[in-house]
N, C-alpha and C positions, 0 to 999 in steps of 0.2 A: 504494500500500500504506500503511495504516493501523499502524504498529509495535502502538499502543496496545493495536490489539485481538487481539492473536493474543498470549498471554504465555508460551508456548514460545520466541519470538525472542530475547531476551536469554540464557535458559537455552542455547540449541542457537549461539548464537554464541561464550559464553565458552567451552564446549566446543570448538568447530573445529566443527560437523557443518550450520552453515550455508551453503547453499548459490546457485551463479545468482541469479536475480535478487532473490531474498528477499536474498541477501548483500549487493549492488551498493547496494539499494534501502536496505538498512538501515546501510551503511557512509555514506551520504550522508547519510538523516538523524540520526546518529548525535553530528556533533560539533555539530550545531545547536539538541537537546534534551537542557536537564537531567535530568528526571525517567531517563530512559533511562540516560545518561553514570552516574548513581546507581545505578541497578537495575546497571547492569556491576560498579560498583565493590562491592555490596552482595554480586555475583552471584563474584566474583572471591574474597572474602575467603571466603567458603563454600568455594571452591576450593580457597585454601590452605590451609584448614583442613583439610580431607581427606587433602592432600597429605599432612600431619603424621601425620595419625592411619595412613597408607596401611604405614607400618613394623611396624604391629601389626596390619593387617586383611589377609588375601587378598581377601576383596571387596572392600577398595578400592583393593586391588593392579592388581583387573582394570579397577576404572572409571580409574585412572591412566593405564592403556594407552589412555584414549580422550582426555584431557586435552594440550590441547596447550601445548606447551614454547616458550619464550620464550628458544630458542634458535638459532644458524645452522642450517637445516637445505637440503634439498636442491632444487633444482629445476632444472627446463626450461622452454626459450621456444621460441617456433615467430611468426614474420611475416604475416601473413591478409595476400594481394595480389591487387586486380583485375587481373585481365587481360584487359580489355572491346578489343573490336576496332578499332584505326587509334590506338589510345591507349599510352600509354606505362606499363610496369610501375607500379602506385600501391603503396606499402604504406600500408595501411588498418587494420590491429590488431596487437595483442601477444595471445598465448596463453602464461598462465604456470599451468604443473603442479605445485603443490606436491605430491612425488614421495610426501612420508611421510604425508600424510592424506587423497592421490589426490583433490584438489580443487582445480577450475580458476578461474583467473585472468582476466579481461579487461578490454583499456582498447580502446575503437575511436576511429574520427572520428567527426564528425557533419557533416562537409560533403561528404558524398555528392552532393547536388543540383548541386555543384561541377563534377563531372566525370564524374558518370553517366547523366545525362541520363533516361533515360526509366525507366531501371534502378534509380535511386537509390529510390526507394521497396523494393523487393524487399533492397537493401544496408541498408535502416532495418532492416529487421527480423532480419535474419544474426544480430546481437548475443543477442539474445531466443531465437533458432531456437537457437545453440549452445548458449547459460545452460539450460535446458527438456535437452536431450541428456544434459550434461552433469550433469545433477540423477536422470538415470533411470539412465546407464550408469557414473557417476564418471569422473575424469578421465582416465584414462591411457586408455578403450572407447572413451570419445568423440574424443579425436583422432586414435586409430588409423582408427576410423570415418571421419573427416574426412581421413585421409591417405589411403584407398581409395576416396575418392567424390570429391572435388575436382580437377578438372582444367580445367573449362573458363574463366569469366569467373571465378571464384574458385579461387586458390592457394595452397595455404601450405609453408613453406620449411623447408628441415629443421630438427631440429630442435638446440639448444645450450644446454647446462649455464648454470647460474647457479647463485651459491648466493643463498640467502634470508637476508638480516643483520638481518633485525628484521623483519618481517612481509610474508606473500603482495603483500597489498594495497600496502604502499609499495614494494615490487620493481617490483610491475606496474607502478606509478606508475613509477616511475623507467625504467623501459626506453622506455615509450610515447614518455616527453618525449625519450629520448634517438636514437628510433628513428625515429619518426612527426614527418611533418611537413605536418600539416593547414591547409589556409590559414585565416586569420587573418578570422575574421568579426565586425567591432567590437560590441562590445554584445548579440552573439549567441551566440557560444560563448568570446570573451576579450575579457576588461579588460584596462585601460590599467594599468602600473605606472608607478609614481613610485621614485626615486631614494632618499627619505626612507627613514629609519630609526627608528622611533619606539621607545622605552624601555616596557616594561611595569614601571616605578617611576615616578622622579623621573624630571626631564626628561631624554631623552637628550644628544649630542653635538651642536653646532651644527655646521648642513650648509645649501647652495645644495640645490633641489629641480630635479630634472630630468626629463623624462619618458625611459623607458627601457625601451620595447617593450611588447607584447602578452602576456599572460599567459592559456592555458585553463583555464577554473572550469569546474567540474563540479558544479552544485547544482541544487534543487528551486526557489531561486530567479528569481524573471524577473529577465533582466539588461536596465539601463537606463543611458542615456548620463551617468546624475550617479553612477555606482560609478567606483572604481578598487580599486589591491590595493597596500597596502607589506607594509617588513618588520617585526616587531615583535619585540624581545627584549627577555629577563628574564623574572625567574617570578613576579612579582605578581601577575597576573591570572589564574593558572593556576586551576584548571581549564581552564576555559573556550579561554582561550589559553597554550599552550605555549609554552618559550621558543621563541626561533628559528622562525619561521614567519611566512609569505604568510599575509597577511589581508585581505578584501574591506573596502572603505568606500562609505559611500552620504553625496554631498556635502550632500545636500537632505534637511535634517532635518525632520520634520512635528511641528507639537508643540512641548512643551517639552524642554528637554533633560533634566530631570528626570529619573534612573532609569535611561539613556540609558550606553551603553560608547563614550566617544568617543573621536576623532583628537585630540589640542590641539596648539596650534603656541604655543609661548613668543619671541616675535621678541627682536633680538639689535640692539642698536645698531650694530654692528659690520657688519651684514648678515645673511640667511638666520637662522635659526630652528632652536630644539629640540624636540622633539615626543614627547609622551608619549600610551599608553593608557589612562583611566582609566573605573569607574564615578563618572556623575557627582551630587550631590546640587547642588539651588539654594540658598538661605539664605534666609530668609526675613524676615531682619532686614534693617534701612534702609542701605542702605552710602554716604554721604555721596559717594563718588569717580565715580558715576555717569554722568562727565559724559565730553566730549569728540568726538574721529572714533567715526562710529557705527558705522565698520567693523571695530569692535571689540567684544569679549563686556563687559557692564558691568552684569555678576552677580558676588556673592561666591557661589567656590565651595568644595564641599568635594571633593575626587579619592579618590576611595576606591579601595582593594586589596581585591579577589575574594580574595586569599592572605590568611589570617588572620595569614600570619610577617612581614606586610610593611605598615607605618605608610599611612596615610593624611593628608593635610594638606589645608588651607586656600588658596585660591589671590583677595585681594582683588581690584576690578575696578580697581584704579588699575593693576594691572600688565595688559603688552601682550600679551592671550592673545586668542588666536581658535580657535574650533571650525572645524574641516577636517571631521569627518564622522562618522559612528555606525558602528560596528562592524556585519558581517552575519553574515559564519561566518568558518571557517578555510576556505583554497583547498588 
């Protein structure tokens, strides 16, 4: 799917009225396109403007009652489980109902091919087959649906309350990692994480790097053995990245680093290293300090902040900085 070309999608999303796989499809590429992340924000302040006016309008009393609120609201979960023959119960998904806009929620695996054998193609498509259901009957038909036709190699469990603290989509998220546990296919469906902590300002806190498991991304992405994922906090870089959040990096940069949102690591005579996120600019002036181990960056640079509230500085090549990697999306 093309977001670009269909320009209802932005509109029918800040609404709530997007649905299956246009929703999935467009919540992925959502935190990886400016132009878009704009049109939300553009599409959002319209909104509240309404909101405003909605005290003196009965028409925009009623388009109120379609706007959704950015607050707890209500839901249910339900377990999608194989139960293929000489095999042992799998859970394979999350079903989340968000109860007050009757629209449905899904995270699955993707290593079907794992433990299904001949099946797992027909388990590819279940995701697709429910989102399509779910888009013609709304939430609560469609798994009633699925709760009077499922019995044989596919099960799902009854079902239990949640509530929703900030959005369908991070619930779902959150239950999946909590519930599901999909093996681990390197460079296929998860990155490697690191330990590190990188600052979205000045350098962060000095730290040993450690590796520290597998982490599942979900992008439009091809994943390749030179990505991994840290953590990144602060709000300089925001838009783009939010404080506190899993973010993909790719080690193998092509190109100049010019233009580039990079990893940096500031080493520490002491041992181990600070690590910031920055946009990078090159200099273009002659920087005498040029010299030394080449395993070193030996550009003056400038670290720029995506946040207009937050200073950007000069970083010369006499000090010990090295590129770790370029930003890809948010995980």
């Amino acid at each position: 799917m093309n977001p670009h070309k269909k320009d209802d999608l932005v509109e029918r999303f800040s609404m709530g009225t997007l649905q299956g796989t246009e929703l999935t499809d467009f919540e992925t590429h959502l935190p990886q396109c400016d132009q878009c992340q704009d049109s939300i924000r553009r599409m959002n302040l319209l909104l509240e403007a309404m909101r405003g006016a909605a005290e003196h309008s009965q028409q925009s009393d009623r388009l109120m009652a379609r706007l959704p609120v950015s607050t707890k609201s209500k839901g249910q979960y339900l377990l999608v489980q194989s139960a293929l023959p000489n095999t042992t119960l799998h859970n394979i998904g999350v079903l989340l109902i968000d109860v007050g806009s009757d629209r449905l929620y899904w995270r699955f695996r993707r290593d079907f091919e794992e433990f299904a054998g001949a099946e797992a193609d027909w388990f590819k498509e279940l995701p697709d087959d429910i989102s399509q259901t779910a888009d013609e009957l709304g939430a609560e038909k469609c798994v009633e649906w699925l709760e009077s036709t499922l019995s044989n190699v596919v099960r799902i469990s009854t079902r239990k309350r949640v509530l929703i603290e900030d959005c369908a989509a991070t619930t779902v998220d959150r239950l999946y990692a909590k519930l599901i546990r999909p093996k681990v296919l390197p460079f296929r469906t998860h990155l490697p994480q690191y330990t590190l902590e990188a600052a979205a300002g000045r350098f962060g806190r000095q730290m040993v790097v450690e590796p520290q498991g597998w982490v599942e991304v979900r992008t439009d992405v091809s994943l390749t053995d030179d990505m991994f994922v840290a953590h990144v906090y602060g709000h300089s870089m925001e838009p783009e990245i939010p404080n506190v959040c899993l973010c993909a990096f790719r080690s193998k940069i092509v190109g100049s680093e010019e233009g580039k949102v990079l990893l940096i690591e500031q080493c520490n005579e002491s041992g181990g290293g600070s690590y910031t996120v920055k946009l990078v600019h090159v200099s273009k002036a002659v920087d005498p300090n040029q010299e030394g181990d080449q395993a070193w960056l030996h550009q003056r640079l400038t670290l720029e902040s995506t946040n207009p509230d937050y200073r950007s500085w000069d970083v010369a090549s006499a000090e010990k900085i090295r590129v770790l990697g370029e930003f890809l999306f948010v995980v």
